[in-house]
N, C-alpha and C positions, 0 to 999 in steps of 0.2 A: 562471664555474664557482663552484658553492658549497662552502664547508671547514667548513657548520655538518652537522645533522644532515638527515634526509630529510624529517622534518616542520618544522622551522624554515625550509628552504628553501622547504616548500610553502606555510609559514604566509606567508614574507617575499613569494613569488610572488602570492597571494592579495589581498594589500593592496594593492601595485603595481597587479594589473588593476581596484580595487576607487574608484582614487581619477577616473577618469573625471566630467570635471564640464563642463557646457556651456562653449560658447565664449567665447574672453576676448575679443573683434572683432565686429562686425555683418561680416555679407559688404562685403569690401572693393570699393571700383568698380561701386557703381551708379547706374544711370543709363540713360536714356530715348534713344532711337533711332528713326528711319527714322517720324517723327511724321509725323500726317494729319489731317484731321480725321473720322475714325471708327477709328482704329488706331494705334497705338506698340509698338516693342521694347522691352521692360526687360530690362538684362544685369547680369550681377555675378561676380565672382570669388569663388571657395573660400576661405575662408579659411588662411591657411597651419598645415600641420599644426601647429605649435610653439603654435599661438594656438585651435587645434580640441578640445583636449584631450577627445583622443576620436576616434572613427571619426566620421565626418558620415553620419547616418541620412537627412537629407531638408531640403527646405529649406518656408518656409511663406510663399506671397507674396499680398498683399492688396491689392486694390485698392478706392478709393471714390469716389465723386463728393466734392468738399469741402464742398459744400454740404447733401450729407446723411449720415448717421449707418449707412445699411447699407452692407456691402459689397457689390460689385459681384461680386467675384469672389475666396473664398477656395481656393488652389490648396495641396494637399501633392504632392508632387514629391519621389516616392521617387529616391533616387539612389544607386548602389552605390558603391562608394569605387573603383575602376576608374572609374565614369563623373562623378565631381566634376566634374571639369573640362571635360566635354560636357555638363552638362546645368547649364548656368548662363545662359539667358533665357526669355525667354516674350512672346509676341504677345498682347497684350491688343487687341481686337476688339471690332467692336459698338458704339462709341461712340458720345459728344453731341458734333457740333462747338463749336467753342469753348469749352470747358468745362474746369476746371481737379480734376484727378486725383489724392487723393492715395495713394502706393506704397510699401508696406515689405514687404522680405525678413529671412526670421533664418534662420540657419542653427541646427538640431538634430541634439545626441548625443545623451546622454541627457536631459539639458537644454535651454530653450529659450536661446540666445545675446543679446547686444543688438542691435537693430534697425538696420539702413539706412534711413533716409526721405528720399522723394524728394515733390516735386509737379510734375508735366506739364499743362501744355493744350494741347489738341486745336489742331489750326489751324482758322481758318474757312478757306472756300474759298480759294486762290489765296493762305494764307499759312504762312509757317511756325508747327512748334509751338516754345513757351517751357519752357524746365524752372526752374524759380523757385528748386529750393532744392540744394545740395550736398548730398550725404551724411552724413549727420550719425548718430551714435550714440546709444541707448538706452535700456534695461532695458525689457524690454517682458513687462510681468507678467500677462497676459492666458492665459485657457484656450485651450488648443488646440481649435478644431472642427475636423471635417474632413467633408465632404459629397460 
């Protein structure tokens, strides 16, 4: 309850919704699953709201060969704040066997957050795949596309 006046409350309400700033955390827990050599899961967690500041608008995840400079596959993945927490992996498809992948997710409010990177390779036939690197954090200053 507010004891100022009607517009001091609206001015103090104002700023409150006004300080919204990207996420303090890369999506936490990412990492590569159910590997083959032409296909892998990449999954992640929400970040927890405390660390969101902000409603989570969408998440932005990239994938590349390591050996070259395009992406493979840049994905935006609207997500409603109801569905955070269903809509946190993706099948990446189509693959090179043997071939080593590299993967980052950020999680966006109004902001872009800092990054998860991971790197996977593909199995050759008859072996499993490797994920080389733990989840590691950040800043990833780069323009949004979306295609």
């Amino acid at each position: 309850m507010c004891n100022l006046d009607y517009q001091q409350c609206l001015l103090n309400y104002t700023i409150f919704l006004s300080h919204a700033l990207a996420p303090n955390v890369a999506p936490p827990s990412f990492m590569a699953s159910e590997i083959t050599s032409r296909e892998f899961r990449l999954s992640w967690a929400a970040p927890a709201p405390i660390d969101a500041n902000g409603i989570l608008r969408h998440y932005v995840l990239d994938v590349s060969e390591q050996e070259s400079e395009q992406p493979l596959l840049l994905l935006l993945k609207e997500v409603q704040i109801e569905a955070v927490l269903n809509e946190t992996d993706f099948l990446v498809e189509d693959l090179t066997p043997y071939t080593v992948y590299n993967c980052s997710v950020v999680a966006i409010t109004i902001e872009r957050g800092p990054t998860a990177v991971i790197q996977v390779r593909t199995e050759e036939e008859g072996e499993g795949g490797i994920i080389y690197e733990e989840c590691l954090a950040k800043w990833n200053l780069s323009i949004m596309v979306t295609v």
